[in-house]
C-alpha positions in Angstrom: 123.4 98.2 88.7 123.6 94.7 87.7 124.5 93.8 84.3 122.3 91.5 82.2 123.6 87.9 81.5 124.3 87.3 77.6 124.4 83.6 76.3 128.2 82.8 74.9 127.5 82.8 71.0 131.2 82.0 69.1 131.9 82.4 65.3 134.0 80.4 63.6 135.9 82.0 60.7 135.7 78.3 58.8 131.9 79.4 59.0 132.5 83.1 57.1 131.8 83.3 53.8 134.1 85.5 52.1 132.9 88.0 50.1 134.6 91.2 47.9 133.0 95.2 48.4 131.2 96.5 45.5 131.7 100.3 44.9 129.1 102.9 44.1 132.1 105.1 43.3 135.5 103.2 43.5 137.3 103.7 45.9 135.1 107.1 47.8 131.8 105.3 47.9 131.7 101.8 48.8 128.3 99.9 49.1 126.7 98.6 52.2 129.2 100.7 54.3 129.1 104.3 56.0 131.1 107.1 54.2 131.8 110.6 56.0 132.0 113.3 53.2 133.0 116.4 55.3 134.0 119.8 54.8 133.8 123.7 55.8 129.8 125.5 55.7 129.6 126.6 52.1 132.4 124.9 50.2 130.4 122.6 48.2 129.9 119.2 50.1 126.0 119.2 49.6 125.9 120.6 46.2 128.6 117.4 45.1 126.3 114.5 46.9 123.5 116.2 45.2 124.8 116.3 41.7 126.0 112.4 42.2 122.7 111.7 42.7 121.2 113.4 40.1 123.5 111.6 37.7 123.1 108.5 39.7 119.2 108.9 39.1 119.8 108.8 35.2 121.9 105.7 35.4 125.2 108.0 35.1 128.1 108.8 37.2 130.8 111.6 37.6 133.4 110.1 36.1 134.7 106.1 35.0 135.0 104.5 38.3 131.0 105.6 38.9 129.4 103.0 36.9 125.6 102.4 37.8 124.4 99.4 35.9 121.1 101.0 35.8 118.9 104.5 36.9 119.6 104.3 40.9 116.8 104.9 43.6 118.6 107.7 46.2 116.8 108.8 49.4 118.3 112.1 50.1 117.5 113.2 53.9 118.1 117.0 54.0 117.2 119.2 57.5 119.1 122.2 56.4 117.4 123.6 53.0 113.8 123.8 51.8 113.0 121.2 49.7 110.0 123.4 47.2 112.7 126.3 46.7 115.7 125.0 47.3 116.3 121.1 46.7 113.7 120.8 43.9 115.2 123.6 41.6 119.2 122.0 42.5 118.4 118.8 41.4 116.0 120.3 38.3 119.2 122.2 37.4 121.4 119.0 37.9 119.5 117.4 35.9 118.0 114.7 38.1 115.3 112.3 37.2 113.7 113.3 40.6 111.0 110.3 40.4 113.6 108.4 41.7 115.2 110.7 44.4 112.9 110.7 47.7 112.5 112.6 51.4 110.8 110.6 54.0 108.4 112.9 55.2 109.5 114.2 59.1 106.0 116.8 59.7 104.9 114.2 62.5 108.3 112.8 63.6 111.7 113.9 63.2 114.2 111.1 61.4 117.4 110.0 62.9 120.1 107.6 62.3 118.5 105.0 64.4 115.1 105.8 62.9 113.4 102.4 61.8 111.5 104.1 59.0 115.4 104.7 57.2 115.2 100.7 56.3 111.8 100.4 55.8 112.4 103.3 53.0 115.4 101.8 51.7 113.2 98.8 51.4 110.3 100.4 49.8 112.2 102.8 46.8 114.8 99.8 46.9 117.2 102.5 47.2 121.3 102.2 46.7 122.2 105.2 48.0 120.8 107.3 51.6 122.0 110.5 52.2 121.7 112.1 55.6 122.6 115.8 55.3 123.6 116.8 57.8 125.2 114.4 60.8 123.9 116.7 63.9 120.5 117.0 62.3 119.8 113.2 62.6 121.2 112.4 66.1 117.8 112.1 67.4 116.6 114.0 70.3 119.1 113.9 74.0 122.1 112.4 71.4 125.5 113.9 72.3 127.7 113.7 69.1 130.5 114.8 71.5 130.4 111.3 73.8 132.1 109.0 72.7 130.1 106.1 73.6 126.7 107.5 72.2 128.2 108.6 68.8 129.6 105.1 68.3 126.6 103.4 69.3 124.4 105.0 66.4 127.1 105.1 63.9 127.3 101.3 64.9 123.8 100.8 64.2 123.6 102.5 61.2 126.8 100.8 59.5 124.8 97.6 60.5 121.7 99.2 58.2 123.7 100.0 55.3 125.2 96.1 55.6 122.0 94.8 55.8 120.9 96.4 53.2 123.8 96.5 50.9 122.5 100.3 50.5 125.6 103.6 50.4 124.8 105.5 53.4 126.7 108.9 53.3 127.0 111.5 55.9 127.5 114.7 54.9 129.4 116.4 57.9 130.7 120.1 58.9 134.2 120.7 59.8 135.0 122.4 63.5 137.4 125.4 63.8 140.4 123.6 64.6 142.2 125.6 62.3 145.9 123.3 61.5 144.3 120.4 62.8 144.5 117.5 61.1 141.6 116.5 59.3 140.6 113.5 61.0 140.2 116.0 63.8 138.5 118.9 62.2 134.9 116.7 61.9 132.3 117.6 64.2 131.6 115.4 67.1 133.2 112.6 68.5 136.1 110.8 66.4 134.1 107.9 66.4 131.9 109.0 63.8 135.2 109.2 61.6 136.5 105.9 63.6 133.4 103.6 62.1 133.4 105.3 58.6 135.4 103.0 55.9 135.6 106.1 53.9 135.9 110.2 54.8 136.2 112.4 51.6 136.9 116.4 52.3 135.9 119.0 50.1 137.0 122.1 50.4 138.4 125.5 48.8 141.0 125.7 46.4 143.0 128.9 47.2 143.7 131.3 44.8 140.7 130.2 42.5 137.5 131.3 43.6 135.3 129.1 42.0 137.3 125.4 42.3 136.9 122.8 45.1 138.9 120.4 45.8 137.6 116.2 46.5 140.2 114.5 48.8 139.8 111.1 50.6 141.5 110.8 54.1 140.4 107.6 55.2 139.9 104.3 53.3 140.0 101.0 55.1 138.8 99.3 51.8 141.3 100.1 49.0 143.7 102.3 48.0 143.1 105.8 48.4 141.6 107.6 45.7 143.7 110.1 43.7 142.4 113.8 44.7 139.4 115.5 42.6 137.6 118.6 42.0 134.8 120.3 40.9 134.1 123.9 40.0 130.8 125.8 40.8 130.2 128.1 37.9 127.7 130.6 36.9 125.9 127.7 34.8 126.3 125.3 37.7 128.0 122.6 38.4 130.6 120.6 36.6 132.9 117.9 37.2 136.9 118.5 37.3 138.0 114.9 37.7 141.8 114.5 39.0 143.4 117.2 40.5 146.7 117.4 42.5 145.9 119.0 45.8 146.4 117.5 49.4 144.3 117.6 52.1 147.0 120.1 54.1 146.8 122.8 51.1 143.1 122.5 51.5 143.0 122.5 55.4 145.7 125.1 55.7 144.8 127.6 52.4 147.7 127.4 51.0 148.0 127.2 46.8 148.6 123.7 45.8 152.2 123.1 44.0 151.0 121.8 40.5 148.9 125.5 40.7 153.0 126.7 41.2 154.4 124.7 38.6 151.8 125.8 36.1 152.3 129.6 37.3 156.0 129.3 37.1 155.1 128.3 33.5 153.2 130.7 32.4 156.0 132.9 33.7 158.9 131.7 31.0 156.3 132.3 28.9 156.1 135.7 29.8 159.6 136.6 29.9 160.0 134.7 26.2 158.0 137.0 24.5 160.3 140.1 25.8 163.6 138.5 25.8 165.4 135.4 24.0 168.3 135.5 27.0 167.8 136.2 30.8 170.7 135.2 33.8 169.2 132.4 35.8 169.9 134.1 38.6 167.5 137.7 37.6 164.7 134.6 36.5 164.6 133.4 40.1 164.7 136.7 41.4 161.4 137.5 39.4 159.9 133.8 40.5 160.8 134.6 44.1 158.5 137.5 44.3 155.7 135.8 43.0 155.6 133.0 45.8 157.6 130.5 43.2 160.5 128.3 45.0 163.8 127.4 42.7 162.7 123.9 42.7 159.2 124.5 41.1 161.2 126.6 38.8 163.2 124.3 37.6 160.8 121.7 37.6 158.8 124.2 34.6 162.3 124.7 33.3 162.6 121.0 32.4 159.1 120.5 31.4 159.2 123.3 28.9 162.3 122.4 27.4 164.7 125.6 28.5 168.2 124.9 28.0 170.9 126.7 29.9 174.1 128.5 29.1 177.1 129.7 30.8 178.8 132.8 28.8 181.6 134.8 30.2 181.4 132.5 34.2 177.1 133.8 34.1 174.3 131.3 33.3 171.4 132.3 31.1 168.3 130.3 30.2 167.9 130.2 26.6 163.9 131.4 26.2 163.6 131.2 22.3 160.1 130.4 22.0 161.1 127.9 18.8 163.0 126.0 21.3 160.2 126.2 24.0 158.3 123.0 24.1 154.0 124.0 24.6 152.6 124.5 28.0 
């Protein structure tokens, strides 16, 4: 098949106006770019994009670095839950102003990343933020997220909308089951998707407490990377963590983060202060052994809590007098 002839066109970088990013959220959400915000079914990826828009929608943001400078017009694209008895009541409960969060109607035609109507509705609601939710329901009909070549073609196209535009455009994406693999890996579809992102957040479980998940950024080509959030999902809803020291392997691999350790290890002295005023160092990390707690993390809430140690008779204690214990 013969290949079409293109006209040389050059650029010259004299030409290039230099310009800075503006944030939606510094540094997870950056405007006019694609962000990836990916995670396992169930562990809270839609129900965070949803909240931020419903603050975003009253001219508020989750925490400091969110700062709208006014009520924000979101376009929230959802194929997965119904929007009467599902959306509607979420973002009611979120508190939303939901005259400023829109669907474009799909009961004639299916939307899909390469969809004209997406800029012509950014246009229209002069929206900053479009959220497609999730990637594989928006790949339009034939689309093989798996080939390389046809997954960066549409991410292409669409990180040339939200540029255009200046408009966020986040895709909320599902993690496979390569259990161990590393994240990057772990999206669904091709790598590309994650290649053309400039930013790819995980959320996922926090083990050993049911209710807390876990915000991590594992790509940023814009900035630093964000330090590590979470949010919890309690009987009243939803509400907002803020900075949280996990890492993307403790999510990915279920394991208990270490500042979870060190507070446990804490709580511990405490425990064995309220029985005893002298314990041999040795019987202490015999005890923090068999609850999963290493001698480093031990001495790590040794230090931070003020324990003193003392050798009587060629045996060291840890002096646990709670007058001497500094507050957890």
């Amino acid at each position: 098949m013969e290949e079409t002839k293109v006209e040389l066109k050059m650029i010259n970088m004299a030409d290039v106006q230099a310009s800075s990013i503006d944030w939606l959220w510094y540094p997870f959400i950056p405007y006019g770019k694609l962000t990836i915000i990916q995670g396992d079914p169930g562990d809270g990826k839609s129900t965070l994009v949803l909240n931020i828009a419903a603050r975003l929608s009253k001219g508020e943001g989750l925490d400091e670095e969110m700062k709208p400078m006014e009520p924000t017009n979101v376009i929230y694209q959802t194929a997965e839950d119904g929007l009467a008895d599902t959306v509607k009541p979420r973002l009611e409960l979120a508190g939303a102003d939901c005259s400023r969060i829109s669907i474009i109607d799909e009961s004639e035609k299916s939307v899909s990343m390469v969809d004209e109507r997406l800029e012509e509705a950014i246009m229209k609601q002069q929206a900053k933020l479009l959220i497609l939710d999730p990637i594989q329901a928006y790949l339009g009909g034939g689309t093989d997220m798996n080939r390389a070549n046809e997954a960066r073609d549409m991410t292409k196209k669409l990180g040339a909308l939200a540029e255009k535009t200046g408009c966020a455009i986040v895709l909320i994406g599902h993690m496979n089951k390569g259990g161990g693999a590393k994240a990057a890996y772990r999206g669904m579809g091709s790598i590309d998707f994650f290649a053309v992102a400039r930013s790819v957040i995980l959320v996922g479980r926090i083990e050993g407490q049911e209710q807390m998940r876990a915000v991590i950024q594992i790509k940023n080509n814009l900035a630093a990377f964000g330090h590590a959030k979470a949010f919890a999902l309690e009987e009243e809803g939803f509400c907002w963590v803020g900075d949280y020291d996990i890492t993307a392997d403790e999510v990915l691999g279920g394991i208990v983060p270490k500042a979870n350790k060190l507070e446990q290890a804490k709580l511990l002295l405490k425990d064995l202060c309220a029985d005893k005023t002298m314990m041999p160092s040795s019987e202490i990390m015999d005890i923090a052994s068999g609850e999963g707690i290493s001698k480093r993390t031990l001495e790590s809430a040794k230090k931070e809590l003020g324990i003193k140690a003392k050798r009587v008779n060629n045996i060291w204690y840890w002096d646990l007098k709670q007058d001497d214990m500094n507050e957890i």
